[in-house]
Biopython code that builds the backbone (N, CA, C, O; Angstrom):
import numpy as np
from Bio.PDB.StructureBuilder import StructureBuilder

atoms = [
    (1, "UNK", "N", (176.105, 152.556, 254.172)),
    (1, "UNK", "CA", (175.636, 151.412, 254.916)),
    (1, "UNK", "C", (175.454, 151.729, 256.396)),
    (1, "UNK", "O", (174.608, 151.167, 257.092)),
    (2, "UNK", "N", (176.314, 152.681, 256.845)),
    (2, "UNK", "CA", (175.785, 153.196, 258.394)),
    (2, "UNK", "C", (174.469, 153.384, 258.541)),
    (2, "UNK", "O", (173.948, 152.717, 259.434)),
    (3, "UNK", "N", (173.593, 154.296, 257.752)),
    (3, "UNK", "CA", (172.642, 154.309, 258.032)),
    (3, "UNK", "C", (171.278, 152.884, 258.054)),
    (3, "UNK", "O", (170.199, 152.758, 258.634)),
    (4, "UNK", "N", (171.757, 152.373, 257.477)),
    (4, "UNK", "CA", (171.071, 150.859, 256.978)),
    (4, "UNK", "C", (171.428, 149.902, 258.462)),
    (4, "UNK", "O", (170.658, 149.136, 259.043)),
    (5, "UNK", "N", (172.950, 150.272, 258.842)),
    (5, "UNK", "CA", (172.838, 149.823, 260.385)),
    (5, "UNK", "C", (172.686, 150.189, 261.606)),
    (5, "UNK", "O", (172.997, 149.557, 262.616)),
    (6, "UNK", "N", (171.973, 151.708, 261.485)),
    (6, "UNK", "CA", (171.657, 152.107, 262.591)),
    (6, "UNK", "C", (169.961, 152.034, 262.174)),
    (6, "UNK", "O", (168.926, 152.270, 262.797)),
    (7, "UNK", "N", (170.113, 151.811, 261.497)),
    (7, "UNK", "CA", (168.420, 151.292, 261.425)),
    (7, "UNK", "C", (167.801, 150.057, 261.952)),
    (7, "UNK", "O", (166.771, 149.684, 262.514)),
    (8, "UNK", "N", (169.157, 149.507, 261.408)),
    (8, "UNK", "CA", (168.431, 147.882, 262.064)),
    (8, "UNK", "C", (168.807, 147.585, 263.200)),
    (8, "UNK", "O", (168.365, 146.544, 263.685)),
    (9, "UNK", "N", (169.688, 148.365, 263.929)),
    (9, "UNK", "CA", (170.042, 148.752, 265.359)),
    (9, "UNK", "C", (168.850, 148.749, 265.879)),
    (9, "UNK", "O", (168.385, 147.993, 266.732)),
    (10, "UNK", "N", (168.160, 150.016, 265.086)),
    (10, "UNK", "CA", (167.396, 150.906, 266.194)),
    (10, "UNK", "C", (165.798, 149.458, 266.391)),
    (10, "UNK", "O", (165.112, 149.061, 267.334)),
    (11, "UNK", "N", (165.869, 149.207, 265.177)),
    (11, "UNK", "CA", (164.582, 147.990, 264.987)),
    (11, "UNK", "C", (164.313, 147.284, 266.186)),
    (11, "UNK", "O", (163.341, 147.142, 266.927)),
    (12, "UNK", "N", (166.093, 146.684, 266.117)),
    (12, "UNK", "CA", (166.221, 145.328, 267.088)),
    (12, "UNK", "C", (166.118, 146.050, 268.279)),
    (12, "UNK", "O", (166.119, 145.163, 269.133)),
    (13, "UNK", "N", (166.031, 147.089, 268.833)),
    (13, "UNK", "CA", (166.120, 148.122, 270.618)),
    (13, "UNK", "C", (164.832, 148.085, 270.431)),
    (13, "UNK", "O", (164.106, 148.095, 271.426)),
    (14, "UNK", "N", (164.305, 148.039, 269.217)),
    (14, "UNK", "CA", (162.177, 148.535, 269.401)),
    (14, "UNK", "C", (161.675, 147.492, 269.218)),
    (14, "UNK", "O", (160.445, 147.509, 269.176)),
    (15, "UNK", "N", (162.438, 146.034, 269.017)),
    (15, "UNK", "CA", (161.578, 144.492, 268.829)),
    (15, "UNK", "C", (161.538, 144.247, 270.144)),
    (15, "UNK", "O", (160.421, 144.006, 270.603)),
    (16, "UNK", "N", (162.670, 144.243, 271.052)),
    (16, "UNK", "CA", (162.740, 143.504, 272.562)),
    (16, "UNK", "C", (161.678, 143.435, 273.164)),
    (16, "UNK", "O", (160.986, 144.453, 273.142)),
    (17, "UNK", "N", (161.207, 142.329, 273.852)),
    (17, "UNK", "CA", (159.970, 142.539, 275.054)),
    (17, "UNK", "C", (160.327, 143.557, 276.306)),
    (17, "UNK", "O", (161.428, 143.662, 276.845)),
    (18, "UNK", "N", (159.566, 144.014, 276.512)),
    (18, "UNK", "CA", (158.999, 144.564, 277.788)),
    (18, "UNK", "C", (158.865, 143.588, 278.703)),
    (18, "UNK", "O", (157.942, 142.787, 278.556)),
    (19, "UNK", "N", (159.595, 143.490, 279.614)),
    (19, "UNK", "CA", (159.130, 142.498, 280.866)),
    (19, "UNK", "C", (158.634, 143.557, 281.931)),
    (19, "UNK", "O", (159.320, 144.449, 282.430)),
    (20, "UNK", "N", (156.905, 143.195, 282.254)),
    (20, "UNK", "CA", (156.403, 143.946, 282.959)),
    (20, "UNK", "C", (155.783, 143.162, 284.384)),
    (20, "UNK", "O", (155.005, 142.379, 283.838)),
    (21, "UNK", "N", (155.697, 142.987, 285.344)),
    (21, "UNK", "CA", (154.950, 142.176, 286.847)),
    (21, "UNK", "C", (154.290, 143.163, 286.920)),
    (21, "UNK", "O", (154.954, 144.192, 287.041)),
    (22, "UNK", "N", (152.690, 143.335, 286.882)),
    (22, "UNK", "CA", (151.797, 143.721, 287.327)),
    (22, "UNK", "C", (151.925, 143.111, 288.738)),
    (22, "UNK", "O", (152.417, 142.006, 288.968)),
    (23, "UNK", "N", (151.261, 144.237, 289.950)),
    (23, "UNK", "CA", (150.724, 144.068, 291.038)),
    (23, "UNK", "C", (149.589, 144.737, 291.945)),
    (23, "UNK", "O", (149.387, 145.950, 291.874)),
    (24, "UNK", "N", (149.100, 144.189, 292.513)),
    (24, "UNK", "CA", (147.862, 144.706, 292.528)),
    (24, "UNK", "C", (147.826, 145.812, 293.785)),
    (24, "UNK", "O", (148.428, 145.743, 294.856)),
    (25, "UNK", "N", (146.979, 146.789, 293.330)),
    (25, "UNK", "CA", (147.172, 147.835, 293.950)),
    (25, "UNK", "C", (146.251, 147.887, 295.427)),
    (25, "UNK", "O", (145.223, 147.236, 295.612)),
    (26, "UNK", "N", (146.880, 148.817, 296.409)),
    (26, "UNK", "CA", (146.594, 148.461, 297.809)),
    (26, "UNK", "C", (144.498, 149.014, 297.272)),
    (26, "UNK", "O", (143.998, 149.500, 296.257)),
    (27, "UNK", "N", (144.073, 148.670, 298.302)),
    (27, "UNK", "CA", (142.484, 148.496, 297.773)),
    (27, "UNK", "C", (142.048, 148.460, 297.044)),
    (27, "UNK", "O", (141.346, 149.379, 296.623)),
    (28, "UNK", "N", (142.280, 147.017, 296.307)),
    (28, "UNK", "CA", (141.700, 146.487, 295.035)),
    (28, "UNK", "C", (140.914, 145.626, 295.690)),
    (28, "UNK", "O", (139.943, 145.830, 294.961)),
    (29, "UNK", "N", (140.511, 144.821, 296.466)),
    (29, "UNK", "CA", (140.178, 143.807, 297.020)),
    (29, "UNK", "C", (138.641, 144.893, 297.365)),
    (29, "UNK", "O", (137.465, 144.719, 297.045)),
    (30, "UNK", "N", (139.057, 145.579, 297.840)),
    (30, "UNK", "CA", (137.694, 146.352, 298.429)),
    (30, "UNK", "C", (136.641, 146.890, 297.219)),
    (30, "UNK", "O", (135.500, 146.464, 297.041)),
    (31, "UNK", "N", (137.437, 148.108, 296.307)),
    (31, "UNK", "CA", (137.041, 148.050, 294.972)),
    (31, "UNK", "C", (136.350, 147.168, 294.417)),
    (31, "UNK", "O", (135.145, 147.385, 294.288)),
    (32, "UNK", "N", (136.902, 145.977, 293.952)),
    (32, "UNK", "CA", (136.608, 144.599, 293.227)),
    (32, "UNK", "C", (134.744, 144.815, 294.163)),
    (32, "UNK", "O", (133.768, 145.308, 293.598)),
    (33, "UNK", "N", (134.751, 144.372, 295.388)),
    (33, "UNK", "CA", (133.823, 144.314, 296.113)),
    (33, "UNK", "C", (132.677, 145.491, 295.809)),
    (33, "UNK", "O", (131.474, 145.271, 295.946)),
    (34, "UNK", "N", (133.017, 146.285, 295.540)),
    (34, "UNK", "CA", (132.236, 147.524, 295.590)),
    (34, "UNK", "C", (131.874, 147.636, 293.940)),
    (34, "UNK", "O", (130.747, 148.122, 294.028)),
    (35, "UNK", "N", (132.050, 147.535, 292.936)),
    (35, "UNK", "CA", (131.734, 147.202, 291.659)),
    (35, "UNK", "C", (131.001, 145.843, 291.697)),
    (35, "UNK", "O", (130.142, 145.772, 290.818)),
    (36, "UNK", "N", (131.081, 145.001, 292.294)),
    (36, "UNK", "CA", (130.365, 143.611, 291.913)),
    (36, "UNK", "C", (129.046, 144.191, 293.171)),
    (36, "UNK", "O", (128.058, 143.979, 292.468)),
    (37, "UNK", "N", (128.588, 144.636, 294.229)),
    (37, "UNK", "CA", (127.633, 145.369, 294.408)),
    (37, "UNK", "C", (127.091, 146.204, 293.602)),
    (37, "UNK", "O", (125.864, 146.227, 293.705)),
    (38, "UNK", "N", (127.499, 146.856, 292.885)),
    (38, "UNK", "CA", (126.669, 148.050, 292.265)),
    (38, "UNK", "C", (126.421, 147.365, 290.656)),
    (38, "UNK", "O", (125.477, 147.667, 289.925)),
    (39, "UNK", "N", (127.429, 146.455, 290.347)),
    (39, "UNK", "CA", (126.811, 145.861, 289.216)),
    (39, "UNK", "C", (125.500, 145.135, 289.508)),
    (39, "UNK", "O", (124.710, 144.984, 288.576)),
    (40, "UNK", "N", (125.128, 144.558, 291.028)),
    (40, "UNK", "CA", (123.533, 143.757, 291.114)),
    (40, "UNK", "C", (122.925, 144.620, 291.321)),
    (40, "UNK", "O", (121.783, 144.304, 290.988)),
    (41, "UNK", "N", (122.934, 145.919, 291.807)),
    (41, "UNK", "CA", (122.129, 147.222, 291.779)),
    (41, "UNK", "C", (121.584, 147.356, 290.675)),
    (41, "UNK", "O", (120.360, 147.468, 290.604)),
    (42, "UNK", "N", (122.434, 147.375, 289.497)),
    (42, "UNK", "CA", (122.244, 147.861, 288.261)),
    (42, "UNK", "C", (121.377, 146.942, 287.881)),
    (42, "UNK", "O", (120.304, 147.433, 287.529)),
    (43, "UNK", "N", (121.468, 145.240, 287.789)),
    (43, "UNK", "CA", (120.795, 144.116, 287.117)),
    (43, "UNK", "C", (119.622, 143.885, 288.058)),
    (43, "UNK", "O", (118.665, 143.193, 287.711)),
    (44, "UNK", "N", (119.710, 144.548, 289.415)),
    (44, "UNK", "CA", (117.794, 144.429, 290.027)),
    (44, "UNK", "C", (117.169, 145.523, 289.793)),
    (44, "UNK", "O", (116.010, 145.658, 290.187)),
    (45, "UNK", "N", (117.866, 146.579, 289.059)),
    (45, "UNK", "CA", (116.706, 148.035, 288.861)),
    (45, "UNK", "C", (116.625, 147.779, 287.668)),
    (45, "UNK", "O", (115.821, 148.504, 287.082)),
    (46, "UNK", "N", (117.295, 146.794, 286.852)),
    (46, "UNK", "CA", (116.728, 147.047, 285.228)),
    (46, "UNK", "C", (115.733, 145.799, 285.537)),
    (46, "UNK", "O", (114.631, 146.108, 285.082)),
    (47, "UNK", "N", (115.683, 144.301, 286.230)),
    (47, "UNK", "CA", (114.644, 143.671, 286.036)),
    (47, "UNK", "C", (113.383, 144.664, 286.811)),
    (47, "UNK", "O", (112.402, 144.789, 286.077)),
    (48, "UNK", "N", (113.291, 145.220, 287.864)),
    (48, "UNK", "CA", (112.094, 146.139, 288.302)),
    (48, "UNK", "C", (111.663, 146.885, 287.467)),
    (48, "UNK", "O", (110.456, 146.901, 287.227)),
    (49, "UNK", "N", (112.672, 147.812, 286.715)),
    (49, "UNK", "CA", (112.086, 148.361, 285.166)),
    (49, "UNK", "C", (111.395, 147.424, 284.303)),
    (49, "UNK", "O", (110.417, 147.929, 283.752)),
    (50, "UNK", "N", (111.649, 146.023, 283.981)),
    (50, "UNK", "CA", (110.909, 145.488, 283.613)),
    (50, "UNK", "C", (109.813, 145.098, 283.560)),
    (50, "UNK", "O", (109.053, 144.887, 282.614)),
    (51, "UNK", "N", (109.677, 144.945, 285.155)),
    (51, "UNK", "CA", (108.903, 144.267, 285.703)),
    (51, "UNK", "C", (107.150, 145.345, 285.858)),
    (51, "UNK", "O", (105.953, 145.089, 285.722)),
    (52, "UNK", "N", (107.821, 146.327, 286.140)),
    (52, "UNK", "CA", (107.001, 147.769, 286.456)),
    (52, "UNK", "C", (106.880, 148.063, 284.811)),
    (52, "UNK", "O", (105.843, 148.701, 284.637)),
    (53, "UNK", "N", (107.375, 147.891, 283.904)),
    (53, "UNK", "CA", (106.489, 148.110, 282.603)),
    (53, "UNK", "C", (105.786, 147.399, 282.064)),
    (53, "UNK", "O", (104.975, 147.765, 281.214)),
    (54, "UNK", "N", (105.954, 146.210, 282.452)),
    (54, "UNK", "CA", (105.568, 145.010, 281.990)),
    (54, "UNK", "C", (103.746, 145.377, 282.760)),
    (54, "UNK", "O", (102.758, 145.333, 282.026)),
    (55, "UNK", "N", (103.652, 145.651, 284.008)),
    (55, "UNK", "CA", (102.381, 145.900, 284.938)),
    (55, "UNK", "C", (102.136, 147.198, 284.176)),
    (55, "UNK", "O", (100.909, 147.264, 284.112)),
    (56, "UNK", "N", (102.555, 148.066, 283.678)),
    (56, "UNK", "CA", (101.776, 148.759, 283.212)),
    (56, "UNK", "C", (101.510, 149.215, 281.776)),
    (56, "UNK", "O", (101.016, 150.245, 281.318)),
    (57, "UNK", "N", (101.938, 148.247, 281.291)),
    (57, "UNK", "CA", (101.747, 147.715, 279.809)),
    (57, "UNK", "C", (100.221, 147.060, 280.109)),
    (57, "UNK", "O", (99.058, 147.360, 279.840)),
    (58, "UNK", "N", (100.707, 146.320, 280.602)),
    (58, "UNK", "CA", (99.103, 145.443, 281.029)),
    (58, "UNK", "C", (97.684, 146.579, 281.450)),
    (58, "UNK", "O", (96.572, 146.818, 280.979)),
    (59, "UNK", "N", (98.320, 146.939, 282.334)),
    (59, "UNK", "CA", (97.101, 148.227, 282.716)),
    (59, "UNK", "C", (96.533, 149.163, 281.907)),
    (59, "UNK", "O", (95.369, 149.551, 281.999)),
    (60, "UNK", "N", (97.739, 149.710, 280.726)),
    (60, "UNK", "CA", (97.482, 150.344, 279.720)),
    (60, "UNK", "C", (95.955, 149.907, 278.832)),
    (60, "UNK", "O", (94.944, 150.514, 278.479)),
    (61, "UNK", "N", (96.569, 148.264, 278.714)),
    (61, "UNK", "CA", (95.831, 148.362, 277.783)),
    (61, "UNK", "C", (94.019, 147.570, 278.250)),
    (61, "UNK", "O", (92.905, 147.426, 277.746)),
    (62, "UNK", "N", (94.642, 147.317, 279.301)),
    (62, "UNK", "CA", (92.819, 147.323, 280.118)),
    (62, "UNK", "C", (92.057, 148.433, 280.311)),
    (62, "UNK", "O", (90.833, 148.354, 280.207)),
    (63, "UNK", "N", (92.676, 149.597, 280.612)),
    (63, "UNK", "CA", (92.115, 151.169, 280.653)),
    (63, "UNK", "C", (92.083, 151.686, 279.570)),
    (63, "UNK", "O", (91.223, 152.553, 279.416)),
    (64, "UNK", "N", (92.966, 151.372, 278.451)),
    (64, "UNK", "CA", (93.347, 152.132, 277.389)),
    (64, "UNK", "C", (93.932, 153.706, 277.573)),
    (64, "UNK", "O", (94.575, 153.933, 278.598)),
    (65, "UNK", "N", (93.777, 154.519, 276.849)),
    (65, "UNK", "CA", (94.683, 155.558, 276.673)),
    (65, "UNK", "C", (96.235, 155.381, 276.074)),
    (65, "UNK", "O", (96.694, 154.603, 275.238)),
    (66, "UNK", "N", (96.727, 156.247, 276.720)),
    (66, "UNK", "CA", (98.371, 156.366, 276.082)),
    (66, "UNK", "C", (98.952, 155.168, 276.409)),
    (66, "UNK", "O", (98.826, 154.517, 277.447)),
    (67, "UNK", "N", (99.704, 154.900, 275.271)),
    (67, "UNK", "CA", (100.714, 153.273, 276.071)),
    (67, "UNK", "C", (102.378, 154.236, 275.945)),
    (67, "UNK", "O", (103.129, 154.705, 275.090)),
    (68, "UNK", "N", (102.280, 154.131, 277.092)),
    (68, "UNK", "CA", (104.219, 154.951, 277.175)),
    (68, "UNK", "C", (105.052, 153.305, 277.437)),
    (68, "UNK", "O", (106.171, 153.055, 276.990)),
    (69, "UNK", "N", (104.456, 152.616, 278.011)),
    (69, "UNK", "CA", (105.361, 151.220, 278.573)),
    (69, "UNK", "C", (106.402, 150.987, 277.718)),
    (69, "UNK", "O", (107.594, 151.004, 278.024)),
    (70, "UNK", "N", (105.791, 150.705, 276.321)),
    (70, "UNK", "CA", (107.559, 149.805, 275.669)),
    (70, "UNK", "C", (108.695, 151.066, 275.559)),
    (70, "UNK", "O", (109.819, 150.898, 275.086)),
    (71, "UNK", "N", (108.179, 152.385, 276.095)),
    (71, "UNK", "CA", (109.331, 152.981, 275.857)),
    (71, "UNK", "C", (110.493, 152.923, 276.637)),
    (71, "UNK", "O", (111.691, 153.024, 276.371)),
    (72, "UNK", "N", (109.440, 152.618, 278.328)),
    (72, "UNK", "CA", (110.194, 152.044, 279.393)),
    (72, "UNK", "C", (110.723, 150.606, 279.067)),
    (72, "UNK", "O", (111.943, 150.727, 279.179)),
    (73, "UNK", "N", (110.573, 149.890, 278.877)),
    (73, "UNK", "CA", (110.915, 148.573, 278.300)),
    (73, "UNK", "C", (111.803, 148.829, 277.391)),
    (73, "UNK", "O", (112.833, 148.238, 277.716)),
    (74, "UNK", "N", (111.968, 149.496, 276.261)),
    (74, "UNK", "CA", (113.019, 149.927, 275.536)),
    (74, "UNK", "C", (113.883, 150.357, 276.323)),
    (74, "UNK", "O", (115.045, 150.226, 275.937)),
    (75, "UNK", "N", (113.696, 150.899, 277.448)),
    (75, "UNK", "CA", (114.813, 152.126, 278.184)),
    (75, "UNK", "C", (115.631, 150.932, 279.084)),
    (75, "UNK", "O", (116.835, 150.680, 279.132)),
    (76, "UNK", "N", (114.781, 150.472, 279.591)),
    (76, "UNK", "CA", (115.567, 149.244, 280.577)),
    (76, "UNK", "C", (116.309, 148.485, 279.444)),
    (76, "UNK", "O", (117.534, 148.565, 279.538)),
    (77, "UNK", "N", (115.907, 147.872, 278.549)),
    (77, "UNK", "CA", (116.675, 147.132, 277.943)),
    (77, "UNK", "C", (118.138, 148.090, 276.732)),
    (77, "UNK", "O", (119.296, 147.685, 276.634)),
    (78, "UNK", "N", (117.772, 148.882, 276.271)),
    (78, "UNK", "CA", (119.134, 149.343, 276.098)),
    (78, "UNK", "C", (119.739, 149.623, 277.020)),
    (78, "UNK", "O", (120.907, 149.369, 276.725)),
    (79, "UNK", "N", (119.667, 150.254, 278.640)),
    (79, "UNK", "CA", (120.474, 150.267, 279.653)),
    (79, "UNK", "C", (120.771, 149.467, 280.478)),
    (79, "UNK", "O", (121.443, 149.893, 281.418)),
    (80, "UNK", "N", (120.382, 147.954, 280.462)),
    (80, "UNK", "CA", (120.773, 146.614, 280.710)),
    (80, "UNK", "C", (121.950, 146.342, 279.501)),
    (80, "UNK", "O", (123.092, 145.926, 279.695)),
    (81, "UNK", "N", (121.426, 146.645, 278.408)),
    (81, "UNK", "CA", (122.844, 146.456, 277.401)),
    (81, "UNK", "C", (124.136, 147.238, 277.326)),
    (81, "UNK", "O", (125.240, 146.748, 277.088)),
    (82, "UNK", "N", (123.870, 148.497, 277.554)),
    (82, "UNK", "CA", (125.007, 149.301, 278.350)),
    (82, "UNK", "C", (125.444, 148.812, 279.424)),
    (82, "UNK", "O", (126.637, 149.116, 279.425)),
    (83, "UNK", "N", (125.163, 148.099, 280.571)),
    (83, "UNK", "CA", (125.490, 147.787, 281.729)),
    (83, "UNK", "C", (126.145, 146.774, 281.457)),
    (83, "UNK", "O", (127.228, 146.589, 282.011)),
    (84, "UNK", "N", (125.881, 146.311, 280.980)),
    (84, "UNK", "CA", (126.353, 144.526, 280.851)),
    (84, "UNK", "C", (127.460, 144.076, 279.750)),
    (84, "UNK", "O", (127.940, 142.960, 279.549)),
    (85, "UNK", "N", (127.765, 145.625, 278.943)),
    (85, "UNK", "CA", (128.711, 145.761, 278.161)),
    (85, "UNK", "C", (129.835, 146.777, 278.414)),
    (85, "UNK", "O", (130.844, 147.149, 277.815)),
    (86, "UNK", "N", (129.194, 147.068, 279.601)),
    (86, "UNK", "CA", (130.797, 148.694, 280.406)),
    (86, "UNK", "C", (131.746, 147.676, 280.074)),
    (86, "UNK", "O", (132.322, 147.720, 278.987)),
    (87, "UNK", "N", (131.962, 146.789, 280.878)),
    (87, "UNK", "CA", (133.022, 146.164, 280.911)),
    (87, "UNK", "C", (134.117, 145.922, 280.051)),
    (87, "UNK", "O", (135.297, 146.271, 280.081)),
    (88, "UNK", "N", (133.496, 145.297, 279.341)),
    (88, "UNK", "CA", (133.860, 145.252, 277.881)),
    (88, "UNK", "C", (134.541, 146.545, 276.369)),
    (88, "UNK", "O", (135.398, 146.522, 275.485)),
    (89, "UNK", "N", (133.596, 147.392, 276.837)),
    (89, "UNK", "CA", (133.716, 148.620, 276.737)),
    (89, "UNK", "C", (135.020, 149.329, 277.368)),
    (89, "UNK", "O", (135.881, 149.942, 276.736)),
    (90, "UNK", "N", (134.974, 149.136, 278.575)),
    (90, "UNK", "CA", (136.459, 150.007, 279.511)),
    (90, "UNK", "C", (137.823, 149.152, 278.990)),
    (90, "UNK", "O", (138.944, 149.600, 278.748)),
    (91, "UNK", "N", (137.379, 147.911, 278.912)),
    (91, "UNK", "CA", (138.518, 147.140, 278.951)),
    (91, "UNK", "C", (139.251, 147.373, 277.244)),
    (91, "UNK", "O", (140.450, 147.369, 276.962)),
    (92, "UNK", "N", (138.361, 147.516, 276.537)),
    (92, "UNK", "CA", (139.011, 148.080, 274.873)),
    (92, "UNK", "C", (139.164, 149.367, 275.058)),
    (92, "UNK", "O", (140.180, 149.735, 274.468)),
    (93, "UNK", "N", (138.444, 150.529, 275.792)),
    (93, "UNK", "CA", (138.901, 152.166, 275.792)),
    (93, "UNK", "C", (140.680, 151.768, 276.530)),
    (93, "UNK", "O", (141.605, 152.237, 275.866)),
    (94, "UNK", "N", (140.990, 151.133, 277.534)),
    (94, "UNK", "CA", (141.836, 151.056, 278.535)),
    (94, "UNK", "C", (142.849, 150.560, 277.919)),
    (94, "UNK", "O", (143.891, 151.188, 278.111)),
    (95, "UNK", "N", (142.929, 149.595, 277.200)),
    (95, "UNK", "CA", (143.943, 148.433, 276.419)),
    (95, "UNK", "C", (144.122, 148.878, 274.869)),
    (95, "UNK", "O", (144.862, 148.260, 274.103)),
    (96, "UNK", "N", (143.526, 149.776, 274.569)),
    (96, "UNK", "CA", (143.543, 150.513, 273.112)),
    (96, "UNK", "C", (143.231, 149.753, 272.056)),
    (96, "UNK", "O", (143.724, 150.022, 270.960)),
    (97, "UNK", "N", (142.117, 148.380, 272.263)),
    (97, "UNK", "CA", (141.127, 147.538, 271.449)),
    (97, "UNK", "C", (141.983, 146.477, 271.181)),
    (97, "UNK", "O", (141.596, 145.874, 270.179)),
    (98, "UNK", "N", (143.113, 145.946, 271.731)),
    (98, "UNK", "CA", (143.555, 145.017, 271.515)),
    (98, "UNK", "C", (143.345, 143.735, 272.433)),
    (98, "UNK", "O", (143.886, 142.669, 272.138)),
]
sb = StructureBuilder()
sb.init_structure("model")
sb.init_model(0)
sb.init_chain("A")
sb.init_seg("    ")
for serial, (resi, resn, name, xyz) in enumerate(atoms, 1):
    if name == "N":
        sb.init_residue(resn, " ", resi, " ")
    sb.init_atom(name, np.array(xyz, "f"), 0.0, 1.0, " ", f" {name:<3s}", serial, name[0])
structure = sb.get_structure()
């Protein structure tokens, strides 16, 4: 039976909470700032990608020849969906999907 109670010893030492106080680290405030800039970087070069395929989608097909546009249009929009899902993304790589 010792072993049966150092088992349930050991259980009850590995059930306890963790009491943890997060605090926030000295230049986070600045950080924070500097990610929410470069995230509108990111969301005004993917609408200009848009916007610039969209004009030459159009041009394409008044001149005709090659149409490359929806590939750009494809490209902006899966890398608007990457962008807009880092977050999300870091926060399950970081927290181990929980």
């Amino acid at each position: 039976m010792s072993t049966v109670a150092a088992l349930g010893a050991a259980v009850t030492v590995l059930a306890q909470d963790i009491k943890v106080t997060p605090t926030v680290p000295p230049g986070a405030p600045q950080l924070l700032n500097l990610v929410n800039y470069l995230s509108w970087i990111v969301m005004l070069a993917g609408i200009a990608a848009l916007i610039y395929a969209g004009g030459k989608f159009g041009w394409e097909r008044f001149h005709g020849g090659a149409i490359e546009s929806p590939k750009i249009i494809l490209g902006a929009l899966v890398g608007g969906i990457i962008a807009t899902g880092a977050g999300g993304i870091m926060n399950a790589v970081v927290t181990g999907g929980t």
